[in-house]
C-alpha positions as CSV (number, residue, x, y, z in Angstrom):
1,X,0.0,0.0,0.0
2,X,1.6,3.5,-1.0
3,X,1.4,6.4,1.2
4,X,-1.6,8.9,0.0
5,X,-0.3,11.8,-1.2
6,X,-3.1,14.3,-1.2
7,X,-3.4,15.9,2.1
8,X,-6.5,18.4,2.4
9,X,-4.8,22.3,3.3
10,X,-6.8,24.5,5.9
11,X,-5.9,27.6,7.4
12,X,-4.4,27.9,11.1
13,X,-3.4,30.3,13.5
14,X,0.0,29.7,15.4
15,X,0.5,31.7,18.2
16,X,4.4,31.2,19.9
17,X,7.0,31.4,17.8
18,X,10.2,29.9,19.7
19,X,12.1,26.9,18.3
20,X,9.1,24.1,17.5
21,X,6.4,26.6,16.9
22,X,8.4,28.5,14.2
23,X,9.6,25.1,12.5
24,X,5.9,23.8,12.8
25,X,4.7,26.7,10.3
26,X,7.6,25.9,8.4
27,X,6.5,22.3,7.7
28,X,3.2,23.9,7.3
29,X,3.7,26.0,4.8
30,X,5.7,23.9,2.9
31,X,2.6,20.9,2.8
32,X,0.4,24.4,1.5
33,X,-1.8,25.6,4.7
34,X,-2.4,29.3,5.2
35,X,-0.4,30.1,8.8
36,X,-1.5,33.2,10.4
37,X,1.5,33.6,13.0
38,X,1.8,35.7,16.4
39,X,4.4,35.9,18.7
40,X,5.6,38.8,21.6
41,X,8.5,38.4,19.5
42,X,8.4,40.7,16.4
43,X,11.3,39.7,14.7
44,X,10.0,36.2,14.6
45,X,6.9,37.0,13.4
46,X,8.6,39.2,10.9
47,X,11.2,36.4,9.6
48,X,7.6,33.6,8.8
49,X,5.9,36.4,7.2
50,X,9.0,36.6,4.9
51,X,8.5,33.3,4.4
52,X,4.8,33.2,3.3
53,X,2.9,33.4,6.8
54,X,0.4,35.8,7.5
55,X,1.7,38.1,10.0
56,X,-0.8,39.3,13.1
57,X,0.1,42.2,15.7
58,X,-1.8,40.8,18.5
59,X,-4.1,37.8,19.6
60,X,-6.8,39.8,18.4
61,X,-5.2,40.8,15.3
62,X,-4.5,37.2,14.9
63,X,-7.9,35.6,15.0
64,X,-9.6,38.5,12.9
65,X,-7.9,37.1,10.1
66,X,-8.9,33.7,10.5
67,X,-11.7,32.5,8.8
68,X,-14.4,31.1,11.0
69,X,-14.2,28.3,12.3
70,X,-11.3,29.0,13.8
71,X,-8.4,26.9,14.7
72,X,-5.9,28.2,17.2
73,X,-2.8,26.4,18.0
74,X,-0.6,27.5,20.8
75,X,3.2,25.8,21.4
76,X,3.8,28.1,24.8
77,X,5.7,27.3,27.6
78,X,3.3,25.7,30.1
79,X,3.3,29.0,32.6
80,X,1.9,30.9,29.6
81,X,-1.2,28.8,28.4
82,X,-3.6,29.1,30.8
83,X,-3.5,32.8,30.3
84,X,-2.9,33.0,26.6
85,X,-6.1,30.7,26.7
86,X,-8.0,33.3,28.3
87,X,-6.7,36.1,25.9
88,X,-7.4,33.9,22.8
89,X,-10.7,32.8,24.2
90,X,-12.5,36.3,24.1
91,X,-12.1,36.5,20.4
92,X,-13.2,33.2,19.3
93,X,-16.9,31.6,19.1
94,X,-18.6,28.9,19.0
95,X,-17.4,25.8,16.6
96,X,-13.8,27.5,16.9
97,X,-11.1,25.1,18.4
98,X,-8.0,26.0,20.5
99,X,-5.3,23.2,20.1
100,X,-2.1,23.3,23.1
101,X,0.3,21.4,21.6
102,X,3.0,22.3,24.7
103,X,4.2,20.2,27.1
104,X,0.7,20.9,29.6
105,X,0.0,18.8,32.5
106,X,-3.3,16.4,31.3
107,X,-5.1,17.5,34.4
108,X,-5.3,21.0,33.1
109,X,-6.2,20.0,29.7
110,X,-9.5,17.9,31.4
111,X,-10.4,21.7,33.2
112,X,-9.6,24.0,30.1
113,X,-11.8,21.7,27.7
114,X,-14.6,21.5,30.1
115,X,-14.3,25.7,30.8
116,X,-14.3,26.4,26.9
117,X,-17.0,24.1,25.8
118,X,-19.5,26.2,28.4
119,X,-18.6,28.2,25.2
120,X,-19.1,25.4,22.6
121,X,-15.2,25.7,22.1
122,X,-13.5,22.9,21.2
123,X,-10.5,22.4,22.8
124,X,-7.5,19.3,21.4
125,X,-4.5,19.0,23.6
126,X,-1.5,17.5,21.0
127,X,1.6,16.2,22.6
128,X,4.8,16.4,20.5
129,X,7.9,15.0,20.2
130,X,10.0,15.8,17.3
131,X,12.3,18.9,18.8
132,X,14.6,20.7,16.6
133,X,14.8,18.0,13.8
134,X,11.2,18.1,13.4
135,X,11.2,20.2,10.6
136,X,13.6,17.6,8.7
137,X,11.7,14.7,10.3
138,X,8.4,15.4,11.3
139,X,6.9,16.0,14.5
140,X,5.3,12.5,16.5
141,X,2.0,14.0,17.6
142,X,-0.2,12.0,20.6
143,X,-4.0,13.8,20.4
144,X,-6.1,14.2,22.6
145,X,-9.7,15.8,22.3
146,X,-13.5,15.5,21.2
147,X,-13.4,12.8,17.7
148,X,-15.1,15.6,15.5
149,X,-12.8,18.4,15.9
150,X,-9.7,16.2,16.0
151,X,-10.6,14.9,12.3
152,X,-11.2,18.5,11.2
153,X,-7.4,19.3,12.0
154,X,-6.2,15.6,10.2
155,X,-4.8,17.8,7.4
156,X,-2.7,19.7,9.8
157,X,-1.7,16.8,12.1
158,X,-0.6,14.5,8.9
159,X,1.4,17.3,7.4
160,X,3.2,18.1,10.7
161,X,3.6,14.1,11.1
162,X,6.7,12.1,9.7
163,X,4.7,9.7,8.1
164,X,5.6,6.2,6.6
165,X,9.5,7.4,6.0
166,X,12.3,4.7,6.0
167,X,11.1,2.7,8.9
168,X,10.1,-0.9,7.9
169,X,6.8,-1.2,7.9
170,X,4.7,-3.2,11.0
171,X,2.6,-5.8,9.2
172,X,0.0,-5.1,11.6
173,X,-0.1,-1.6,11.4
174,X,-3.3,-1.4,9.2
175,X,-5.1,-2.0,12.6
176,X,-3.6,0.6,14.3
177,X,-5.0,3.7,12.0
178,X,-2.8,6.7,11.2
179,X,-0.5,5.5,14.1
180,X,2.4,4.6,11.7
181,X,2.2,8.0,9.9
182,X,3.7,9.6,13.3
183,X,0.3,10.8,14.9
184,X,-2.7,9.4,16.8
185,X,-5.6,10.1,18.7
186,X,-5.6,9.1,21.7
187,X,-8.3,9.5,23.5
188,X,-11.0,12.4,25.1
189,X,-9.4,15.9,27.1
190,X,-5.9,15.0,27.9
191,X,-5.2,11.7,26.4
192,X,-2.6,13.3,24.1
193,X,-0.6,15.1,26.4
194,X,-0.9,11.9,29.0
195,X,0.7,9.7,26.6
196,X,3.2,12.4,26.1
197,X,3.8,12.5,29.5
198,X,5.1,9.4,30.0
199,X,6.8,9.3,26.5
200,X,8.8,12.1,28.5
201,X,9.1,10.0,31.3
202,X,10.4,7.0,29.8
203,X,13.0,9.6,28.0
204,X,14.6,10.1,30.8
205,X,15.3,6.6,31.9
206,X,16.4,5.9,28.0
207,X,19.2,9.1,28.4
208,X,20.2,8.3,31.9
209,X,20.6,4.4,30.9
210,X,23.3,5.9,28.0
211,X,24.6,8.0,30.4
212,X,25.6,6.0,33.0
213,X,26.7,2.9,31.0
214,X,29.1,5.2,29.0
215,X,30.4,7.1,32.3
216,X,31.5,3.2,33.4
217,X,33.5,2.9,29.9
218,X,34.7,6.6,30.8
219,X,36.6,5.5,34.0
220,X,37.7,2.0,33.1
221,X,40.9,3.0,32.9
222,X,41.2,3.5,36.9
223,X,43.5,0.8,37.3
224,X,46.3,3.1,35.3
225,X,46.1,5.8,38.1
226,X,47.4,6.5,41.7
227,X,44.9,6.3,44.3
228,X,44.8,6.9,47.8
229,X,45.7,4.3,50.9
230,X,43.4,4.9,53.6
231,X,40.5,4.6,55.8
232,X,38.1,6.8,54.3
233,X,39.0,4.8,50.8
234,X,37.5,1.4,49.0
235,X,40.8,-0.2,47.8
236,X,40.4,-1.2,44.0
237,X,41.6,-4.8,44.2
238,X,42.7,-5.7,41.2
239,X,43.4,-2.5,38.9
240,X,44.7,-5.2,36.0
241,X,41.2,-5.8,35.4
242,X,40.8,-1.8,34.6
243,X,43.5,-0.2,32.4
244,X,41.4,0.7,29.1
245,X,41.3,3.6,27.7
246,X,38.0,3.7,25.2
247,X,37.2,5.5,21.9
248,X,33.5,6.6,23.6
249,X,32.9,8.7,20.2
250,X,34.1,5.1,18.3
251,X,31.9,2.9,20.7
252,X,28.6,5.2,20.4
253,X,28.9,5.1,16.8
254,X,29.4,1.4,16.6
255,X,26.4,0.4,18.4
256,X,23.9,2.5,16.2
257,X,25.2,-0.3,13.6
258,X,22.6,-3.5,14.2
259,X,22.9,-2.8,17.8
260,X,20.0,-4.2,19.8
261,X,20.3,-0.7,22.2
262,X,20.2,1.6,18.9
263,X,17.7,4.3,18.5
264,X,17.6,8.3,17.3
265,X,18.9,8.8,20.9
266,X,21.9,7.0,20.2
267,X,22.4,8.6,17.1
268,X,22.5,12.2,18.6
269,X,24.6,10.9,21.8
270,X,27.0,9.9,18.9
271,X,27.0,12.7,17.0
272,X,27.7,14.9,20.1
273,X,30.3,12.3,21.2
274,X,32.3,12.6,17.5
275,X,31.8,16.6,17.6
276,X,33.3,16.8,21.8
277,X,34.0,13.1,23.1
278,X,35.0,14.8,26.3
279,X,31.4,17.0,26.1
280,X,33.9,20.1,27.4
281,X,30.7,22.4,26.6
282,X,28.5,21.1,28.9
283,X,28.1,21.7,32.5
284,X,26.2,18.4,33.0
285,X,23.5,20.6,34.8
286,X,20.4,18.6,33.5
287,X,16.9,20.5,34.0
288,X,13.7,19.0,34.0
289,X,10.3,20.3,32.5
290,X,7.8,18.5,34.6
291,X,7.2,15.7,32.9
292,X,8.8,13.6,34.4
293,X,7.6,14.1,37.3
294,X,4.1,14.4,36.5
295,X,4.4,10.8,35.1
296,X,5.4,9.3,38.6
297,X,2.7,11.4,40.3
298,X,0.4,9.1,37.8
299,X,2.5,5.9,38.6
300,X,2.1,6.6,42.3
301,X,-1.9,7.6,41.8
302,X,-1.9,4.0,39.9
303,X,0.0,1.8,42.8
304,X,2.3,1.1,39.2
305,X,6.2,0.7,40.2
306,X,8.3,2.4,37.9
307,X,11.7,2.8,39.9
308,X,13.8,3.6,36.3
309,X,12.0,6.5,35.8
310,X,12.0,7.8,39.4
311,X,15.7,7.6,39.8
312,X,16.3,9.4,36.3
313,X,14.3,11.6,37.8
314,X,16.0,12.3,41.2
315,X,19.6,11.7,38.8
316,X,18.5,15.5,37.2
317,X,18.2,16.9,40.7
318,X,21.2,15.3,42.0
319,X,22.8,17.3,39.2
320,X,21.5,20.9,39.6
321,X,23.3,20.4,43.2
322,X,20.2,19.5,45.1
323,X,21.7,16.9,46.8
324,X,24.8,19.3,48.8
325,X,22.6,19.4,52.0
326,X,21.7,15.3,52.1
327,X,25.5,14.6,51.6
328,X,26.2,17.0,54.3
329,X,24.2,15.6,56.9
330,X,25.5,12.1,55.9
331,X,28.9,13.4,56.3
332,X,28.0,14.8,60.0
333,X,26.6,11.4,60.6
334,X,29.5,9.4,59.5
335,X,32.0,12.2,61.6
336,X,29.5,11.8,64.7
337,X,29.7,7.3,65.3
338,X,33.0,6.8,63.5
339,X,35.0,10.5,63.5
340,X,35.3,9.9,59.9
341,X,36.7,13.1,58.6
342,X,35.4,14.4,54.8
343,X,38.4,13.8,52.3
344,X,39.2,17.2,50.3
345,X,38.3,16.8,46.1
């Protein structure tokens, strides 16, 4: 079966311009919808109207050239949506639909559709994963949302989507609707950005799996260096069994090749690895959106174990220096029953 070429165009306001939004209107305009764009940032704006988007001054601005009905999406960060919401809300009317394809919390996406429909609003929360590359690759898309209005915007999600690519094809994935074209509808209010939720979730465990099994190739070669003699330190036993030095930016690279652990992760851990294989540019200060933690709020809420993703979790707090005051008190411990005294870095 060949991929179906003919995608219907609609016309779509985007309102947040920052690195997905701005390549979002990109792919867009490229599969032929009409993008009317806003952003507080007017050089953005400025640089997709050059492009071919329709260029608004406001919110208002941007939905009075929209023909009715309406489709807004927003890609905000998730401290700006509820208000943006409330801005955007005043303008449109009934039939319209507000899409949040940012990285909301599901909980707010079962209030917000139930607060705009008092309206007859339609409201589709879109999860997506795609990041910088999307524009190149596509952008995975997990929808969530009312059945009607989510078909209305299939143009729009299938154009944003990868679709059938290079990937060998699942014999089974006639079943499984327009999942293998890179989007999906999930389920009502906040089954999109649920299932993105947890994609994000499991993300973490998938970088801090690479991340620790490459720090243990890092320091193999331990056996080849001077250590101290003394109370406060584990002897290494036999340092014969640790005296290799490895190619990390070689070893990263040969396991995308019919490696069982290979992915697009990989790929982009090896890339960075052949550009810096000592990563000299990064502070290894890792920051988390929310996600992540919203994920184990659910896994907690479900009696579910999911101990991976909770210590990739506490691993990205552990490196923004939340740990100092819990290794502190540990050290006054050990000091207090044994007089162990801290050992200078």
């Amino acid at each position: 079966m060949r991929e179906s070429k003919y995608i219907p165009t609609m016309q779509l306001g985007m309102i947040g311009l920052g690195r997905m939004g701005a390549n979002m209107v990109r792919r867009l305009l490229k599969g032929g919808h009409s993008v009317v764009v806003f952003d507080v940032n007017a050089k953005a704006v400025a640089d997709l109207a050059a492009e071919g988007a329709t260029p608004a001054t406001s919110v208002a601005d941007l939905c009075a050239k929209l023909a009715g009905p309406r489709h807004v999406w927003l890609m905000l960060p998730v401290a700006f949506v509820d208000g943006t919401i409330a801005e955007v809300a005043k303008h449109l009317a009934k039939g319209d639909c507000l899409i949040d394809g940012g990285n909301s919390h599901y909980i707010d996406d079962i209030r917000r559709a139930k607060e705009l429909s008092a309206a007859g609003i339609n409201y589709v929360d879109v999860g997506v994963s795609g990041g910088v590359w999307g524009l190149e690759r596509g952008y995975c898309q997990m929808i969530g949302g009312d059945r009607d209005a989510v078909a209305r915007l299939d143009g729009v999600f299938r154009t944003l989507a990868p679709g059938l690519g290079e990937i060998s094809r699942n014999p089974d994935a006639a079943s499984l609707g327009t999942a293998e074209h890179g989007y999906l509808h999930c389920g009502p209010s906040g089954a999109g950005h649920f299932v993105k939720m947890v994609h994000n979730g499991i993300e973490y465990g998938l970088m801090a799996a690479y991340a620790e099994g490459l720090n243990i190739l890092k320091h193999a070669d331990i056996g080849k260096h001077a250590y101290e003699k003394d109370a406060e330190t584990t002897p290494l036993r036999h340092p014969e069994h640790y005296q290799y030095d490895f190619d990390l930016a070689g070893i990263t690279e040969l396991w995308r090749r019919g490696s069982v652990v290979g992915s697009w992760l990989l790929d982009l851990t090896a890339q960075a690895m052949a550009r810096d294989p000592r990563l000299e540019q990064f502070g290894g200060r890792v920051s988390d959106s929310g996600e992540g933690r919203w994920t184990l709020a659910a896994a907690n809420d479900e009696g579910v174990p999911a101990p991976v993703l909770a210590a990739a979790l506490f691993g990205r707090f552990q490196s923004r220096g939340n740990a100092e005051f819990m290794n502190k008190v540990m050290s006054a411990q050990r000091f207090a029953f044994g007089g162990h005294l801290e050992k200078k870095h």
